[in-house]
C-alpha positions in Angstrom: -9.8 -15.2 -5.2 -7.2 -17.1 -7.6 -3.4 -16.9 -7.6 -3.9 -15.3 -11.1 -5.7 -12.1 -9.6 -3.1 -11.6 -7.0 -0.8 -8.3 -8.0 2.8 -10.1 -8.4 4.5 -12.3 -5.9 5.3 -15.3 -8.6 8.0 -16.9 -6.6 5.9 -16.9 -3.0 2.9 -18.4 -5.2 4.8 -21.3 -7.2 6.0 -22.0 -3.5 2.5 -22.3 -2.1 1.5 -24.3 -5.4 4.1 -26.9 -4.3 3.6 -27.2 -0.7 -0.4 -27.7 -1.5 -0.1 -30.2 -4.3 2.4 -32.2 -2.4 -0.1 -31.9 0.6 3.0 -30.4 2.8 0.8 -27.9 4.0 2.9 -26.2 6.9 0.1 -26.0 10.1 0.8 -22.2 10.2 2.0 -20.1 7.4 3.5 -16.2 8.1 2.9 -14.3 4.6 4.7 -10.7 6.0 6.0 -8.1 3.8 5.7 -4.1 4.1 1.9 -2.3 4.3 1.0 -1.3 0.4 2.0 -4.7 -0.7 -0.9 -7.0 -1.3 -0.9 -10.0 1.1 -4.4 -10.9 2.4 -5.0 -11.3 -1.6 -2.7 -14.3 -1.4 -4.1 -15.9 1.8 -7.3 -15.9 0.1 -6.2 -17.4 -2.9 -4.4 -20.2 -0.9 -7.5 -21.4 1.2 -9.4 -21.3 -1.9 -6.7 -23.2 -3.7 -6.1 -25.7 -0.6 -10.2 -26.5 -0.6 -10.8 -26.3 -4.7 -12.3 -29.7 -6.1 -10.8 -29.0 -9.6 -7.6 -27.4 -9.7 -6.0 -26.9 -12.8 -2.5 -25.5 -13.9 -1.2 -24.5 -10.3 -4.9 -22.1 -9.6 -8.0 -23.3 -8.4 -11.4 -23.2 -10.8 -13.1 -20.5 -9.9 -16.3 -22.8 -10.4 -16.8 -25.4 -8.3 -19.0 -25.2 -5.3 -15.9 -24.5 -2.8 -14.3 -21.9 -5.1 -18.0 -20.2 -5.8 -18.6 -20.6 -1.7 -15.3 -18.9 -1.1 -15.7 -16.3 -4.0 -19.1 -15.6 -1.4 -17.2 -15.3 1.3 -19.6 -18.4 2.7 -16.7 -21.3 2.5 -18.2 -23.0 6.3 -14.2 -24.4 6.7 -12.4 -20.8 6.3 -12.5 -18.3 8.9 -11.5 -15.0 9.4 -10.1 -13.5 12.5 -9.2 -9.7 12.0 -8.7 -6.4 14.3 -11.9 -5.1 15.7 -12.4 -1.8 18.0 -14.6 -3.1 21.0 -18.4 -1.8 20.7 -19.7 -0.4 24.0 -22.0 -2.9 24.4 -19.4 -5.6 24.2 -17.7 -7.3 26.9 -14.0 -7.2 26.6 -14.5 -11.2 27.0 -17.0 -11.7 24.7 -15.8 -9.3 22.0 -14.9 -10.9 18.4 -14.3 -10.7 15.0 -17.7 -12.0 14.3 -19.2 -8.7 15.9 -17.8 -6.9 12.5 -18.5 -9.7 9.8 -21.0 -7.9 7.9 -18.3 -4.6 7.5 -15.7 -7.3 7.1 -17.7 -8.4 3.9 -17.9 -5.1 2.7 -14.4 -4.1 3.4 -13.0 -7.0 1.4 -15.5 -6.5 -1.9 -14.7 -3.1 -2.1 -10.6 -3.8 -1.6 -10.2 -7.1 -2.5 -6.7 -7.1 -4.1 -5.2 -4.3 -1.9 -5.7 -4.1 2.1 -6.0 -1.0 3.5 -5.2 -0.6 6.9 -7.1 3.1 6.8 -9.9 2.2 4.8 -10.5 -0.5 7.5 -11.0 1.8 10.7 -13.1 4.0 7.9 -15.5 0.7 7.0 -15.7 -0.1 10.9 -16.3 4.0 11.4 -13.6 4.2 14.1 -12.0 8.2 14.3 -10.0 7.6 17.3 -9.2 3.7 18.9 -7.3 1.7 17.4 -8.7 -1.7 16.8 -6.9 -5.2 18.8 -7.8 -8.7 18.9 -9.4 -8.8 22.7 -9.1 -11.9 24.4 -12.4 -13.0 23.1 -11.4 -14.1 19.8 -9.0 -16.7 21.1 -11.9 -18.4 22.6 -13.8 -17.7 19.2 -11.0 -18.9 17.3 -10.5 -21.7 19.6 -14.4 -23.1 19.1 -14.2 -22.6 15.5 -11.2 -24.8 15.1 -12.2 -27.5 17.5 -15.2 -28.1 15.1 -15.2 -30.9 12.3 -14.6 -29.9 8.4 -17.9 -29.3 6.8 -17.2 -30.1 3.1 -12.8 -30.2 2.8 -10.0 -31.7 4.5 -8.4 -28.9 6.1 -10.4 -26.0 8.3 -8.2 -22.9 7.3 -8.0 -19.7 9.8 -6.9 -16.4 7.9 -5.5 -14.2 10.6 -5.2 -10.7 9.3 -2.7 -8.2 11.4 -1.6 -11.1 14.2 0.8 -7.9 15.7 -2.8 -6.7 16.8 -3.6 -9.3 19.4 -3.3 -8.8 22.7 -0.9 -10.6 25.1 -4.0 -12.4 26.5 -5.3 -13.4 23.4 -2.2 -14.2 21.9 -1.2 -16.2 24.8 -4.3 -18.5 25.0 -3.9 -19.2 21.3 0.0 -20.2 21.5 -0.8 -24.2 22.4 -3.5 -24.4 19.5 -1.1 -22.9 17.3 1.4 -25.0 18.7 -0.7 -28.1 18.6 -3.3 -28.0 16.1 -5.8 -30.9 14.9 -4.7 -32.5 11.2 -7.1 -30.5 9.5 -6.4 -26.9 11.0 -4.1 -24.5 9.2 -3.3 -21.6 10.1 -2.9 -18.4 7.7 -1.1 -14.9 9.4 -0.7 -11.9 7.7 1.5 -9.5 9.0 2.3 -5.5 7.9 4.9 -5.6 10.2 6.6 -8.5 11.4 8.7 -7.3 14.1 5.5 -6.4 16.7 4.1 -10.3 15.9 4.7 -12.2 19.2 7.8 -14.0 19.1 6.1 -17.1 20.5 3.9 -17.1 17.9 6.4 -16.0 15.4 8.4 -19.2 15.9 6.0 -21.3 15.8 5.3 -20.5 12.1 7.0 -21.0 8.4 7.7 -17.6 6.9 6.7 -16.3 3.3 8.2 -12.4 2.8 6.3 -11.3 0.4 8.4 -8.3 -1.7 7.6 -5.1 -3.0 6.3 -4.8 -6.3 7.8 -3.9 -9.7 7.3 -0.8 -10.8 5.3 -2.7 -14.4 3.6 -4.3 -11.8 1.9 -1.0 -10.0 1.8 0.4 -12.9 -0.3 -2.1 -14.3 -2.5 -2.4 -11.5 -3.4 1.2 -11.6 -3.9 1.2 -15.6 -6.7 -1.2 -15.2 -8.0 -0.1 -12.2 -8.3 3.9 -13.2 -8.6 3.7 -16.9 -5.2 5.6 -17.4 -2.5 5.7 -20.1 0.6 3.5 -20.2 2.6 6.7 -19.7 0.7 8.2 -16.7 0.3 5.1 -14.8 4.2 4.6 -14.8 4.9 7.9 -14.1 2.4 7.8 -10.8 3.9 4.3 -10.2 7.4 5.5 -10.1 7.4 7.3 -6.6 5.6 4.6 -4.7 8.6 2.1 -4.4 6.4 -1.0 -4.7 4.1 0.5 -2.6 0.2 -0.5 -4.2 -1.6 2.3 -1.6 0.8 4.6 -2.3 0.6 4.5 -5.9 -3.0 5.3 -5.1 -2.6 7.7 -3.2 0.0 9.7 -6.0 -2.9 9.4 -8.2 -5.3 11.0 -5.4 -2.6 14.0 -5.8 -3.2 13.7 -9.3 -5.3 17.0 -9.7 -3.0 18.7 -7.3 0.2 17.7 -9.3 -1.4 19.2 -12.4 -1.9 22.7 -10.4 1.9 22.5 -9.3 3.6 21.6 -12.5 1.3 25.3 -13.6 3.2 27.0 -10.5 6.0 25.1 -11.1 6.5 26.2 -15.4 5.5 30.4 -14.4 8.3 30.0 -11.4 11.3 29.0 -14.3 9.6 31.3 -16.7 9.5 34.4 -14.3 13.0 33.3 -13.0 14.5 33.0 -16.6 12.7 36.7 -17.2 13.9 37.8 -13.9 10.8 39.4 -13.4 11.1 40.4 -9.6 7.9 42.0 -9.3 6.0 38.8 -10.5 7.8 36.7 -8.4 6.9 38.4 -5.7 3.5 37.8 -7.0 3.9 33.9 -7.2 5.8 33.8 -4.0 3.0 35.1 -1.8 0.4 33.2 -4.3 2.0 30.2 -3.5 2.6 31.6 0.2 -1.4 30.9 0.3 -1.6 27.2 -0.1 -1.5 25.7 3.5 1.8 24.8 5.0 1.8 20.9 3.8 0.5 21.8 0.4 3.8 24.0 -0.2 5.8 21.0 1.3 4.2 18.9 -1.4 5.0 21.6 -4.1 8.2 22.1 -3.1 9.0 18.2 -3.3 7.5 17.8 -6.9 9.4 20.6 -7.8 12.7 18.4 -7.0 11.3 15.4 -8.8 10.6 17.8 -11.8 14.5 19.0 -11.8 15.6 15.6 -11.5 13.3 14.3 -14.4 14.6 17.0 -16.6 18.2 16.7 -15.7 17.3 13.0 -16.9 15.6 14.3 -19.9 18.7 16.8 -20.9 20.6 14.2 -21.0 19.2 11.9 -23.2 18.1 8.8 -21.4 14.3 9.4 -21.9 14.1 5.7 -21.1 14.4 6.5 -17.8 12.3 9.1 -17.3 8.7 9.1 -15.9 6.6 11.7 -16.4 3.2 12.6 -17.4 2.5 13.9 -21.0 2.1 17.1 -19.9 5.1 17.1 -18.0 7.1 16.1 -21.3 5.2 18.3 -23.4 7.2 21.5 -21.0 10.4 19.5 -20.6 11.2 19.3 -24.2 11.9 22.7 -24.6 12.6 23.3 -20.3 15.1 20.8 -20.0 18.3 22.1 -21.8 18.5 24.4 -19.0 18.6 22.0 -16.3 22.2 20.6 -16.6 25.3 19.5 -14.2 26.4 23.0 -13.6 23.2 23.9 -12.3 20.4 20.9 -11.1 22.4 20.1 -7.8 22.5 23.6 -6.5 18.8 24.1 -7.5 17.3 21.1 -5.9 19.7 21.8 -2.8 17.6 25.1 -2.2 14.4 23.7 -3.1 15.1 21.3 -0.4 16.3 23.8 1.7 13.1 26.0 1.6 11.0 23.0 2.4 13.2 22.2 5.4 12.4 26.1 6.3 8.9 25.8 5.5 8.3 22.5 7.7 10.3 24.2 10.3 7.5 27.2 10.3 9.6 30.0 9.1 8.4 32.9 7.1 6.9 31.5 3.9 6.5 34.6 1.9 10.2 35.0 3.0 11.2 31.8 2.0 9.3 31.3 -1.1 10.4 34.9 -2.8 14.3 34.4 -1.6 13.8 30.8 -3.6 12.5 32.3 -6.3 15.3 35.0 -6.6 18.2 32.2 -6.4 16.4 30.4 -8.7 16.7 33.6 -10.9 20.9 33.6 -10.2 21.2 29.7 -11.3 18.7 28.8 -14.3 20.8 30.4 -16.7 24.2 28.5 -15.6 
């Protein structure tokens, strides 16, 4: 992995350039930031920065033996210490990270700029428990780092989730961590700092890592699903910086296309005032399961708000697909000040309702009627 692969994060990566090439390594680095943003990307790049034998304009090769051993996931001075869930046969004791390297492999090749907490438990085919560091991989981690450098001068220990660690594996690891050998270093990366052990917490130097820029997931996603400069902003947009939940906007994709349909005959019926219809739509749309209509009812706001936008001339600020503009042209004079606040307030109001299990076919006609009353305002 080079710096140049990982998604953003400029500032946290010119920092890491420095601290390497000045050889003031910090014996144990804290990369943290919010789940969604890419961090185990970085750590990558950094121990295959720190053991590169030709690097060149602040990111390693990406050729040498080191970089081509790392890029194999075969580099004999970097380690990996990750969340496991126990297998049966396993002795609390005995149980390790190493017990899951082969899924570990596979969960990194098919993910390897994003880590996904989910599609972890799915690669290790864990339903129910939720996976910890047992007290056996502080002794594995412990033998590991007590043995000589094979091939570089530092060993480097990637630690993903450390605020998965028990209190007895976290506790026999504070003095190594505390005390390490000159050539040990120590990588952590955290989804959420606040659950990391304070003693281990202080003990490290801490990188934040920030959400993403909206170019930023939106570029990500272009590349990665073959999509249009327009759609991949407008799926970017909602996920706040949030890389997995850009993905998973784009997994709603198919179902957003289906409510912007339900979405246009709603405003068309209501500007028609065609009663008898929307008593049709209401108890079409009464169909769809509970969440489904919550999720309808919430891209219904973001579709008043984007036309509201749209109405009033600042297109530059909109984000919405090409078929979304392709209705709004002609849709969004009638979304203006007088109206748009009281409309969203009862969209939002039926989807309180409808999360509070009320009457659906109720709530979605009785919508439907004061839509009737405000879209000609």
């Amino acid at each position: 992995m080079k710096f140049k692969e990982v998604i953003g994060q400029n500032s946290a990566k010119e920092r890491i350039v420095r601290m390497i090439d000045k050889d003031e390594i910090p014996h144990a680095i804290l990369l943290h930031g919010e789940q969604g943003i890419p961090k185990l990307a970085l750590a990558r790049a950094m121990a295959q920065y720190i053991h590169c034998e030709n690097r060149h304009n602040g990111d390693s090769c990406g050729m040498c033996p080191s970089c081509l051993q790392h890029q194999s996931f075969n580099h004999g001075d970097t380690f990996f210490s990750y969340p496991i869930v126990k297998k049966k046969s396993v002795e609390a004791k005995l149980a390790c990270s190493d017990d899951y390297s082969r899924e570990w492999t596979e969960f990194l090749t098919a993910n390897p700029l994003v880590e996904d907490y989910e599609k972890w438990l799915e690669t290790m085919k864990s339903e129910n428990a939720q996976p910890i560091m047992y007290v056996g991989e502080s002794a594995s981690i412990v033998h590991k780092m007590s043995l000589s450098s094979m091939t570089s001068k530092y060993k480097v220990l990637i630690m993903w989730l450390p605020e998965k660690m028990n209190a007895n594996c976290a506790n026999k690891l504070l003095k190594l961590i505390e005390e390490p050998s000159s050539d040990s270093l120590f990588i952590f990366v955290s989804n959420n700092v606040n659950d990391v052990l304070p003693t281990i917490y202080s003990r490290t130097q801490r990188i934040e890592l920030k959400r993403l820029t909206l170019e930023e997931v939106a570029c990500y996603i272009q590349t990665k699903y073959g999509l249009t400069e327009q759609d991949a902003i407008s799926i970017a947009a909602t996920s706040e910086g949030n890389v997995l939940q850009a993905e998973m906007n784009l997994a709603y994709e198919s179902e957003n296309k289906e409510f912007l349909k339900d979405f246009i005959q709603l405003m068309r019926l209501a500007y028609s005032r065609d009663l008898k219809q929307l008593k049709v739509w209401s108890e079409r749309i009464f169909n769809y399961k509970r969440e489904k209509i919550r999720r309808f009812l919430t891209y219904s706001c973001r579709m008043l708000r984007e036309n509201f936008i749209y109405n009033l001339g600042e297109c530059k600020l909109n984000y919405m697909t090409k078929q979304e503009e392709e209705f709004s042209v002609k849709f969004s004079p009638f979304i203006n000040e007088v109206n748009v606040i009281k409309m969203l307030d009862e969209f939002n109001k039926a989807e309180i309702d409808i999360a509070g299990n009320g009457n659906g076919k109720i709530i979605l006609f009785d919508l439907a009627i004061r839509i009737t009353i405000l879209i000609k305002r």
